[in-house]
C-alpha positions as CSV (number, residue, x, y, z in Angstrom):
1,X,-50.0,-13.7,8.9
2,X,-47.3,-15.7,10.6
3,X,-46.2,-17.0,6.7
4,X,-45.8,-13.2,5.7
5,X,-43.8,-12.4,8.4
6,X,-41.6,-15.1,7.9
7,X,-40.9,-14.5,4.4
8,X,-41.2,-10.7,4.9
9,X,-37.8,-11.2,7.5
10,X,-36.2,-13.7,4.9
11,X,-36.1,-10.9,2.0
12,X,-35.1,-8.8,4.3
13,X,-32.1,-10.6,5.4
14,X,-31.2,-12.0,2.1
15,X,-31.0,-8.1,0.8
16,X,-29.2,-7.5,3.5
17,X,-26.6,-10.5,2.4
18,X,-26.5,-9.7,-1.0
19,X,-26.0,-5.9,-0.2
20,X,-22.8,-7.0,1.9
21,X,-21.1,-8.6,-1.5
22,X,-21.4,-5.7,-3.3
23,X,-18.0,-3.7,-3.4
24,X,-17.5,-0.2,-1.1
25,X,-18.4,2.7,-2.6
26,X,-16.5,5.9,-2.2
27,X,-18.3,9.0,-0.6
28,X,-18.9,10.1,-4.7
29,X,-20.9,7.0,-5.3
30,X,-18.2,5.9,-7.3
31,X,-16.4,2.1,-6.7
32,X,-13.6,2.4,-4.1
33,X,-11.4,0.3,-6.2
34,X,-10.3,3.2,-8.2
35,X,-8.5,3.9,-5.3
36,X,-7.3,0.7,-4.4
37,X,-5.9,0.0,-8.0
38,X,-4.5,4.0,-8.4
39,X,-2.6,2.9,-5.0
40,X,-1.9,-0.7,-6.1
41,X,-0.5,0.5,-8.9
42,X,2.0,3.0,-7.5
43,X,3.2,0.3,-4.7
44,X,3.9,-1.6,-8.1
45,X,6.0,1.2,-9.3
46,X,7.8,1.4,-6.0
47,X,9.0,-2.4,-6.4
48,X,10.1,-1.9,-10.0
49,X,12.2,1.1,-9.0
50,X,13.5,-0.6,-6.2
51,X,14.4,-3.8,-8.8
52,X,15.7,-1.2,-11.3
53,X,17.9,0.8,-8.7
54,X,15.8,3.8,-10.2
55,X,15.7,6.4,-6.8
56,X,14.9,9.3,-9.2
57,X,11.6,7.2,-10.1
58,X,10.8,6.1,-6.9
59,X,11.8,9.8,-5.4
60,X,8.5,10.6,-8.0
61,X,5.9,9.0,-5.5
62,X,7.2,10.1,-2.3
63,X,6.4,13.7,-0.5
64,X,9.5,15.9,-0.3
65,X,8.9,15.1,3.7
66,X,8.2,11.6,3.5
67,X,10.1,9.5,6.2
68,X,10.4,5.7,6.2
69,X,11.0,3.2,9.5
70,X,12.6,0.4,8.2
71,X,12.6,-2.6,10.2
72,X,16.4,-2.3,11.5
73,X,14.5,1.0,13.5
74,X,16.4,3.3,11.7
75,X,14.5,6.5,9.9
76,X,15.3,8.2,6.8
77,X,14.1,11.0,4.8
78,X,13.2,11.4,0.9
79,X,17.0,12.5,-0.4
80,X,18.3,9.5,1.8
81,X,15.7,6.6,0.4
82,X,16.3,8.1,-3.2
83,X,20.3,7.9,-3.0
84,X,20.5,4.6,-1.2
85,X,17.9,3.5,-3.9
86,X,20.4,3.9,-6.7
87,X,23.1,2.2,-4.0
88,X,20.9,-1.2,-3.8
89,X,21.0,-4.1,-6.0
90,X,18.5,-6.6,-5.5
91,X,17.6,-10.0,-7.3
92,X,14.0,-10.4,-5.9
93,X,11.7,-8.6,-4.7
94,X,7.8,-9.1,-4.4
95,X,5.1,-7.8,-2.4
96,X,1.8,-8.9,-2.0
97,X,-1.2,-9.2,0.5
98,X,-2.0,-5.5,-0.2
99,X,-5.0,-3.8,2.1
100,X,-5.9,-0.4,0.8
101,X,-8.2,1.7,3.7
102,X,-9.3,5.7,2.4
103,X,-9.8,8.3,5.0
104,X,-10.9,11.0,2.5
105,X,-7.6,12.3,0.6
106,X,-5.5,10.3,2.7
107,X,-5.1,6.3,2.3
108,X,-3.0,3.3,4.3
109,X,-1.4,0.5,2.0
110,X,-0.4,-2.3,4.1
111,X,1.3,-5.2,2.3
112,X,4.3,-8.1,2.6
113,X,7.5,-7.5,1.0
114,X,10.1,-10.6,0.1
115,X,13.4,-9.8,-0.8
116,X,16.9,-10.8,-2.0
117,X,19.8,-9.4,-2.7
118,X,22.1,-6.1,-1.3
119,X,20.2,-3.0,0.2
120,X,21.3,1.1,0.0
121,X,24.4,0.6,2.6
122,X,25.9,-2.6,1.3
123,X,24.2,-5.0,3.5
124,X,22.7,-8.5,2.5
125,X,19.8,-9.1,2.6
126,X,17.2,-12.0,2.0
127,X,13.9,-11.3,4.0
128,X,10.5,-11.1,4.9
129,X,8.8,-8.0,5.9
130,X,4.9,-6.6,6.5
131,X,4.9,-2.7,6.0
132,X,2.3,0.0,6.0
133,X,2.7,3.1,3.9
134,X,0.9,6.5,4.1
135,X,-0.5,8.4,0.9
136,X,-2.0,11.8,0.7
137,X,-3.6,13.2,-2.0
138,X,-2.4,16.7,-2.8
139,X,-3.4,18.7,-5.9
140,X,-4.7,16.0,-7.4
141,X,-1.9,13.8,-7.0
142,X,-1.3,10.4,-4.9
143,X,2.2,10.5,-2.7
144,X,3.7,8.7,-0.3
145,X,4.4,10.8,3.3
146,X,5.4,7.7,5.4
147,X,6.3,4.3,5.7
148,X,7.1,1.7,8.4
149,X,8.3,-1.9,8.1
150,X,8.9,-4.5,10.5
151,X,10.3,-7.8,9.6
152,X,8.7,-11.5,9.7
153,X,10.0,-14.4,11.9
């Protein structure tokens, strides 16, 4: 009886492991990751805008009230982050280390940003950052409604 126990409680626990591994699923039944990679994606899109000095394809995926903190403290809205968009001209620029967490039609992307080269007002700049941005899904479509950065020592 003992024996039956004992494997009884070590399929139990190695289903339990095994269920762990298995990627999250979204309240649909479907694989999170659609999610993850939709969002993945459009951070994607924000960097090659950025690189391109593009504000009109950038101003695409963000809210008409998104507002941004960026990591000098200063806040801006969509018509500012679009114009100084076109303004910037930057050599590098990479992100990476992205975390996607849903809450229904509403997601946080957090991620590291490294960049080179002159921002929206002129300034140089050749930095590290981590950031955290805030998508809501409206009608079907992902946008941005908020973002904060804060810079790495």
């Amino acid at each position: 009886m003992k024996r039956l126990l004992t494997i009884g409680a070590i399929v139990l626990f190695t289903g339990g492991v095994a269920a762990a591994q298995q990627p999250a699923r979204s309240a649909g039944g479907g694989a999170a990751s659609s999610v993850t990679q939709a969002l993945t994606d459009m951070e994607n899109q924000w960097v090659k805008a950025s690189l391109a000095s593009d504000g009109d394809a950038l101003g695409r995926l963000l809210a008409e009230d998104f507002v941004t903190i960026d990591s000098d403290g200063s806040m801006h809205g969509k018509a500012d982050v679009v114009a100084r968009t076109k303004k910037a001209k930057w050599k590098t620029m990479e992100i990476g280390d992205l975390k996607v967490i849903e809450h229904g039609d509403t997601a946080i992307v957090t991620g590291s940003w490294m960049g080179n080269g002159t921002d929206g007002s002129g300034k140089a700049v050749n930095g590290k950052e981590r950031w955290a941005d805030t998508w809501v899904k409206a009608n079907g479509k992902w946008q941005c409604v908020a973002s904060a950065a804060a810079p790495v020592k």
